[in-house]
N, CA, C and O of each residue as an XYZ file, in Angstrom:
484
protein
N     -89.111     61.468     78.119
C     -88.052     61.706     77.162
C     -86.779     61.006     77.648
O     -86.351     61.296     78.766
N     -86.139     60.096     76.882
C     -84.645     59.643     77.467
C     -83.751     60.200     77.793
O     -83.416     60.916     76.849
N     -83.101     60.326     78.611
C     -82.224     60.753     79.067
C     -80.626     60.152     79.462
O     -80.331     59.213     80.200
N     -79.785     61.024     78.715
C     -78.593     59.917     78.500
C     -77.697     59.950     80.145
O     -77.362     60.986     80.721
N     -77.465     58.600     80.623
C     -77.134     58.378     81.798
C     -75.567     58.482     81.807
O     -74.958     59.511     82.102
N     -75.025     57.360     81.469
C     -73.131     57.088     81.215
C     -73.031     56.965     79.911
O     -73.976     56.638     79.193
N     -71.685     57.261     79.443
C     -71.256     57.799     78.143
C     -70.302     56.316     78.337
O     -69.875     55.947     79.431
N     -70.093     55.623     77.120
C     -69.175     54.114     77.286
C     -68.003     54.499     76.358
O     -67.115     53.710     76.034
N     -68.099     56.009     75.894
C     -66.971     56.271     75.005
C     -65.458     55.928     75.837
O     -65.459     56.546     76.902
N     -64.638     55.410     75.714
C     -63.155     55.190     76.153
C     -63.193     54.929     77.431
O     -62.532     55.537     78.271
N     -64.369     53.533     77.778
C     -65.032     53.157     79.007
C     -64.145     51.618     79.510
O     -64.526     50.526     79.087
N     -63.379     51.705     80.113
C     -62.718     50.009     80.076
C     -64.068     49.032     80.329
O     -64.919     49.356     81.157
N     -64.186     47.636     79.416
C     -65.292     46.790     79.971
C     -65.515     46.221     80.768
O     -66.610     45.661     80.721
N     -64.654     45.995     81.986
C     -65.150     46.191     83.092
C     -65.864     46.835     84.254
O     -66.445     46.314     85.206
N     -65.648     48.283     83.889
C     -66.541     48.827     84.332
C     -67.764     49.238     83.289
O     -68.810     49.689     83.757
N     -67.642     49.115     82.256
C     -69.296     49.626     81.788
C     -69.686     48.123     82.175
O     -70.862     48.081     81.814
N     -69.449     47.167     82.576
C     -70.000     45.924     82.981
C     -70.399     46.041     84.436
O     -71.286     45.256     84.770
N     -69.810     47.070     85.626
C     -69.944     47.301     86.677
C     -71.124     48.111     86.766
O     -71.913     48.116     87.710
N     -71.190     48.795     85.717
C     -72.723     50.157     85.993
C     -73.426     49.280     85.398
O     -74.594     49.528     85.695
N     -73.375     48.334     84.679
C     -74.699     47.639     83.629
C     -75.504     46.702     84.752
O     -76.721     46.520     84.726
N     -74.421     46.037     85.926
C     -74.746     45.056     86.861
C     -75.902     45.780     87.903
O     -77.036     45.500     88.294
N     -74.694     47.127     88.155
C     -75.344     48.245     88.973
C     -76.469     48.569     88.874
O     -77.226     48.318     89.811
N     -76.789     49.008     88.105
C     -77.920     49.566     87.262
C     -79.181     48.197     87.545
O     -80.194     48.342     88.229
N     -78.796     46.975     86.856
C     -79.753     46.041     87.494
C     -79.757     45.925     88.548
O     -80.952     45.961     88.842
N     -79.150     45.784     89.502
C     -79.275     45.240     91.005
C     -80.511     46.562     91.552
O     -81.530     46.320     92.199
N     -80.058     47.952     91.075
C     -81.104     48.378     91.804
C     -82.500     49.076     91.180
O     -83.122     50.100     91.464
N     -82.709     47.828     90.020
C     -84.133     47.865     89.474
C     -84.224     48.855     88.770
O     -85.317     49.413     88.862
N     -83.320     49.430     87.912
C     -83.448     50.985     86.944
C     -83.275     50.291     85.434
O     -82.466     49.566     84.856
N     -84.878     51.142     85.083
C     -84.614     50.355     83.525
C     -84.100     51.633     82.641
O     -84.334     52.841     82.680
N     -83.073     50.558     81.609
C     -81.850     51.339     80.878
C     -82.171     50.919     79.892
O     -83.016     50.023     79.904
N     -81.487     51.516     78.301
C     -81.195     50.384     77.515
C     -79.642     51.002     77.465
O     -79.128     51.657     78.371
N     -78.954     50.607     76.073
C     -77.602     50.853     75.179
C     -77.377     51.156     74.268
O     -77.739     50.434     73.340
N     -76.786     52.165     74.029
C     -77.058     52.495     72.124
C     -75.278     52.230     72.155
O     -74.553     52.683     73.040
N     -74.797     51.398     70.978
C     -73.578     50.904     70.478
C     -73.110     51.899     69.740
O     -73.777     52.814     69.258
N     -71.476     51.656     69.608
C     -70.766     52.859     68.806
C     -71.092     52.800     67.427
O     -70.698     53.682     66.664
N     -71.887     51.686     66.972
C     -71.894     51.206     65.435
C     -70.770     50.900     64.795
O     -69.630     51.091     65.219
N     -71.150     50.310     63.528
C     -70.437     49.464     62.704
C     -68.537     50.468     62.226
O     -67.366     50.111     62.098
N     -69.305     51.755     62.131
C     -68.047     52.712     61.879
C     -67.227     53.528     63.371
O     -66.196     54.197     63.436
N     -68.131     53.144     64.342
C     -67.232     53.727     65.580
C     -67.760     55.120     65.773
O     -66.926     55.790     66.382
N     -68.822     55.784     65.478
C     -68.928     57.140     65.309
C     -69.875     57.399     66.124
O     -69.465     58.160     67.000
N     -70.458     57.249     66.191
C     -71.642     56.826     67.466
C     -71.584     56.849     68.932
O     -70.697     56.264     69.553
N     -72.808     57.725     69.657
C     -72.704     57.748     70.955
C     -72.944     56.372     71.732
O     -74.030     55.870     72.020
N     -71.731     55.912     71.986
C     -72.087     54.661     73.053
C     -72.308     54.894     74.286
O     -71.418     55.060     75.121
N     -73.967     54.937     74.588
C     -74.202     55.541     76.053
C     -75.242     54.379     76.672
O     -75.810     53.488     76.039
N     -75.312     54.663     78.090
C     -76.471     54.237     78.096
C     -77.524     55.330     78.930
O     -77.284     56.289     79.665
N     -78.747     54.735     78.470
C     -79.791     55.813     78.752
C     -80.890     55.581     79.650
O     -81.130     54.436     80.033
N     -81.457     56.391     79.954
C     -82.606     55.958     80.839
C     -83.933     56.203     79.841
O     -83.952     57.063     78.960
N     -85.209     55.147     80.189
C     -86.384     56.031     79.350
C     -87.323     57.123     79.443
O     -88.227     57.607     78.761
N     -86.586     57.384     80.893
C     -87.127     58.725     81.515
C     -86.763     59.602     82.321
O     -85.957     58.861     82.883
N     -86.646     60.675     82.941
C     -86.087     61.050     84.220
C     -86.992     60.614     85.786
O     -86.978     61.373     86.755
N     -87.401     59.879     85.783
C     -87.814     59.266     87.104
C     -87.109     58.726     88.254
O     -87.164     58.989     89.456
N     -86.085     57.477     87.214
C     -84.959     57.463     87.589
C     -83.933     58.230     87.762
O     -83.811     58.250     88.986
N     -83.146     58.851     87.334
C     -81.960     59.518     87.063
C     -81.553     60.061     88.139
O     -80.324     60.089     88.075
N     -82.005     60.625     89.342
C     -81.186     60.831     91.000
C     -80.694     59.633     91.195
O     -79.471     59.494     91.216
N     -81.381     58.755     91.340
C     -81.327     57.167     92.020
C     -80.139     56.659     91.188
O     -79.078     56.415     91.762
N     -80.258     56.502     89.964
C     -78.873     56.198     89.111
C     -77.812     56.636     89.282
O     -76.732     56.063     89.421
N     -78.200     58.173     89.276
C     -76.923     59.200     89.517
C     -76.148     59.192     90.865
O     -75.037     59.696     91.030
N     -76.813     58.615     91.709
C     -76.363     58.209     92.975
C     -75.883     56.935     93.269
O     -75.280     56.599     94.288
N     -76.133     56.369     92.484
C     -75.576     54.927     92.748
C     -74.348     54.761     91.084
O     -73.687     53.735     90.927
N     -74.296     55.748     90.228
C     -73.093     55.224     89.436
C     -71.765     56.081     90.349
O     -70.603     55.682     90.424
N     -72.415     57.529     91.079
C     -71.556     58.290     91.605
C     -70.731     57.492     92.937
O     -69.551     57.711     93.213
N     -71.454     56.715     93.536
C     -70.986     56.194     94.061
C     -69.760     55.101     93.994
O     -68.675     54.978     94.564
N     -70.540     54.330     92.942
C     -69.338     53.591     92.434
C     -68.540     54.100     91.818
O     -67.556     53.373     91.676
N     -68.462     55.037     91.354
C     -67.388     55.673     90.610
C     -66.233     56.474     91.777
O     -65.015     56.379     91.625
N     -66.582     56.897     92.402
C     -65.975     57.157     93.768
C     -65.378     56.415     94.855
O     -64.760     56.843     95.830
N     -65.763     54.825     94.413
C     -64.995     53.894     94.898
C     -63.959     52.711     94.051
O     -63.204     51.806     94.404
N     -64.415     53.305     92.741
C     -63.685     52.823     91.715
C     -62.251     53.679     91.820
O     -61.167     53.097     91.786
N     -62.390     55.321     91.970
C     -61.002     55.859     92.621
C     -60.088     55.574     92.940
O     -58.960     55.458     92.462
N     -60.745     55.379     94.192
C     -60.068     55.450     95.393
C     -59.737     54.074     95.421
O     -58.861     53.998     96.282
N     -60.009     52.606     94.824
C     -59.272     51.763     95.022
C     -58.268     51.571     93.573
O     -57.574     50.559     93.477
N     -58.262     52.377     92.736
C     -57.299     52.313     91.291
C     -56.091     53.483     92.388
O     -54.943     53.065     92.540
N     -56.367     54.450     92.855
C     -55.363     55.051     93.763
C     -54.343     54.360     93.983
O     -53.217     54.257     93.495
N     -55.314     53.586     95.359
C     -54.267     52.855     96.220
C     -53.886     51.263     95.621
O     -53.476     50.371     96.363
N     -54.065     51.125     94.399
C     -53.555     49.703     93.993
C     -52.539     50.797     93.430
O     -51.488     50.541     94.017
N     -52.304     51.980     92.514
C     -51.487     52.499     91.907
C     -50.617     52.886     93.400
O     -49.782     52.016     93.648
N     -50.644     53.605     94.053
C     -49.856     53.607     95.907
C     -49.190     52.344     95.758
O     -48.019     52.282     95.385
N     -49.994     51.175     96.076
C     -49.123     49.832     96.659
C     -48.265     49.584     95.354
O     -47.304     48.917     95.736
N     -48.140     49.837     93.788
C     -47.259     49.427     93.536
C     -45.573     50.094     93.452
O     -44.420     49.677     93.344
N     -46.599     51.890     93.630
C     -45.118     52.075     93.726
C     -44.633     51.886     95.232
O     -43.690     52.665     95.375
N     -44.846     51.251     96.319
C     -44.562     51.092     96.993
C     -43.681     49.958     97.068
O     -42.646     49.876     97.729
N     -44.285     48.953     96.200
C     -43.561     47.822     96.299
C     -42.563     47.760     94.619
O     -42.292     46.796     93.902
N     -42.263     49.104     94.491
C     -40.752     49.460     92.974
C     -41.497     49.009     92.111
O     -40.807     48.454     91.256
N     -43.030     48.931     91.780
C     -43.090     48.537     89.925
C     -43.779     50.001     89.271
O     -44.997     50.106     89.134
N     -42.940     50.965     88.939
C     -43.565     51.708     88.623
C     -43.594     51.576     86.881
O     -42.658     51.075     86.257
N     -44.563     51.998     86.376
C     -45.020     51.591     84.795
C     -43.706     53.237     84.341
O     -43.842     54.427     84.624
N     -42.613     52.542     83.604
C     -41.775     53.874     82.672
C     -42.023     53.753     81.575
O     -42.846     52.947     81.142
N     -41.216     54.701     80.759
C     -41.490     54.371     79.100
C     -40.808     53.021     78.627
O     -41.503     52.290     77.922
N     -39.816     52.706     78.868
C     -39.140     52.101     78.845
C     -40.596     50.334     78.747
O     -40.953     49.578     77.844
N     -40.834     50.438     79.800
C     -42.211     49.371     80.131
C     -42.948     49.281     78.560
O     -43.119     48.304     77.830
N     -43.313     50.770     78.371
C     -44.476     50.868     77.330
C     -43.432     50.679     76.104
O     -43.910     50.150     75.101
N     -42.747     50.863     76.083
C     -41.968     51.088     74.069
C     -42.119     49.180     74.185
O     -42.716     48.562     73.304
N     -41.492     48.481     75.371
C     -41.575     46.804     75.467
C     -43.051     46.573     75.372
O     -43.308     45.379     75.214
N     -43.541     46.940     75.395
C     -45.051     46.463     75.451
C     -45.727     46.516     73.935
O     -46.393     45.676     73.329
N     -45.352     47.642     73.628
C     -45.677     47.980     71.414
C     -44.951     48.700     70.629
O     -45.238     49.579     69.818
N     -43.377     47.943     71.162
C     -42.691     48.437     69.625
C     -42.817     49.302     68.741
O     -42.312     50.403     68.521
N     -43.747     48.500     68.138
C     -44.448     49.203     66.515
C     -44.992     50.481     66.582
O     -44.891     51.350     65.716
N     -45.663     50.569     67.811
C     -46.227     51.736     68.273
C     -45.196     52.537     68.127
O     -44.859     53.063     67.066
N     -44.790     52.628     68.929
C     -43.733     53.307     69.627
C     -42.869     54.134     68.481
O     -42.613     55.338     68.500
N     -42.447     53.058     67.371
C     -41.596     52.980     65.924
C     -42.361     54.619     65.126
O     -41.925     55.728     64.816
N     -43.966     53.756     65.060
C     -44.839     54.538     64.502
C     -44.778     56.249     64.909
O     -45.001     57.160     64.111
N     -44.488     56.374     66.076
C     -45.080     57.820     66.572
C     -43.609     58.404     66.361
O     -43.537     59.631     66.289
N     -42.467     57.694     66.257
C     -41.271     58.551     66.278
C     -41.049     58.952     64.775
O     -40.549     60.016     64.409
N     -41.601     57.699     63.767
C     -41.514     58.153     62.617
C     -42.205     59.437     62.196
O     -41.631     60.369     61.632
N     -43.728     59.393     62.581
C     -44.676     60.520     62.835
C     -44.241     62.140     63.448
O     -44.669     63.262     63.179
N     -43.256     61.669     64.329
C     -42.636     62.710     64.546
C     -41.829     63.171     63.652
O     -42.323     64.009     62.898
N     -40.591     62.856     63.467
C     -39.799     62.832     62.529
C     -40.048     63.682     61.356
O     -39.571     64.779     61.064
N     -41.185     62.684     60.544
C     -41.798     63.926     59.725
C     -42.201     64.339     59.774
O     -42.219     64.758     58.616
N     -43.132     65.091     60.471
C     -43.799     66.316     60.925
C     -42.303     67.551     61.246
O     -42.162     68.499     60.473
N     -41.736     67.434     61.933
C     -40.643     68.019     62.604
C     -39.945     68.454     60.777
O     -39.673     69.598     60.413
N     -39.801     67.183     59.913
C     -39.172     67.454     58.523
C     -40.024     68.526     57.495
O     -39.701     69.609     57.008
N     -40.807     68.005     57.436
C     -41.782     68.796     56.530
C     -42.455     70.093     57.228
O     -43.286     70.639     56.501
N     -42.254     70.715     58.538
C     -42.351     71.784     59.101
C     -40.962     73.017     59.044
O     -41.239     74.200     58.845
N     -39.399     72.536     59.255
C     -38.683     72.963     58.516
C     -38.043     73.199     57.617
O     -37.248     74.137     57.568
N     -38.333     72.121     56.421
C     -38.034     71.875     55.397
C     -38.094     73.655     54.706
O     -37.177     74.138     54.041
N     -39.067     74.206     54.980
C     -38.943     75.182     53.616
C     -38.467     76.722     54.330
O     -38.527     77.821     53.778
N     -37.916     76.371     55.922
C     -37.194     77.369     56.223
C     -35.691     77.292     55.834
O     -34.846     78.143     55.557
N     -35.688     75.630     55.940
C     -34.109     75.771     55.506
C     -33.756     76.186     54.258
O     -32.621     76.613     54.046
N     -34.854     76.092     53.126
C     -34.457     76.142     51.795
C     -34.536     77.741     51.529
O     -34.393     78.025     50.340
N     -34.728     78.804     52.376
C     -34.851     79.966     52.189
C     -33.499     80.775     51.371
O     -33.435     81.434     50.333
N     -32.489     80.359     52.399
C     -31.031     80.891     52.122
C     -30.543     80.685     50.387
O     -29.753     81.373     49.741
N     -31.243     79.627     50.009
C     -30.796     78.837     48.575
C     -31.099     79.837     47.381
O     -30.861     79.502     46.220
């Protein structure tokens, strides 16, 4: 029976490219099921059996445990060396974004008091 191994939901592609390599180097057969055409979909990958699945589980755990610990200390060395990521960074980076969520706010915040204020009337 298959058994679902890593989940690729909100997976950067570099690393689902790191477990896919992984995964070959140490002879474990997988396949991939895609998010599909609408995005709704489990993007995982799976094993076709549990035979594998210690051996996998030990070797994605691993890398994933050294994937850590070196995103850590690259995040360490920069604030070490003053680049720390502020908002300020991110609003320069997408504007629009940024535009978007305050408007979003905005009205939400409007149309949530809107009909307390109109009470007194």
């Amino acid at each position: 029976m298959p058994v679902k191994l890593f989940s690729l939901s909100n997976v950067p592609d570099d690393e689902a490219e790191d477990v896919r390599a992984l995964l070959r180097a140490g002879e474990i057969d997988f396949y991939e099921t895609a998010a599909g055409n609408w995005g709704i979909s489990a993007p995982a990958l799976w094993l076709n059996d549990e035979r594998g699945l210690a051996q996998a589980r030990a070797l994605i755990d691993a890398y994933e445990l050294e994937r850590m610990l070196r995103a850590r200390e690259e995040y360490a060395q920069r604030q070490r060396d003053g680049h720390k990521r502020t908002i300020v960074d991110m609003v320069r980076e997408n504007p629009l974004r940024f535009i978007a969520y305050v408007a979003a706010i905005v009205a939400i915040l409007y149309f949530s008091t809107r009909p307390f204020l109109d009470i007194g009337k």
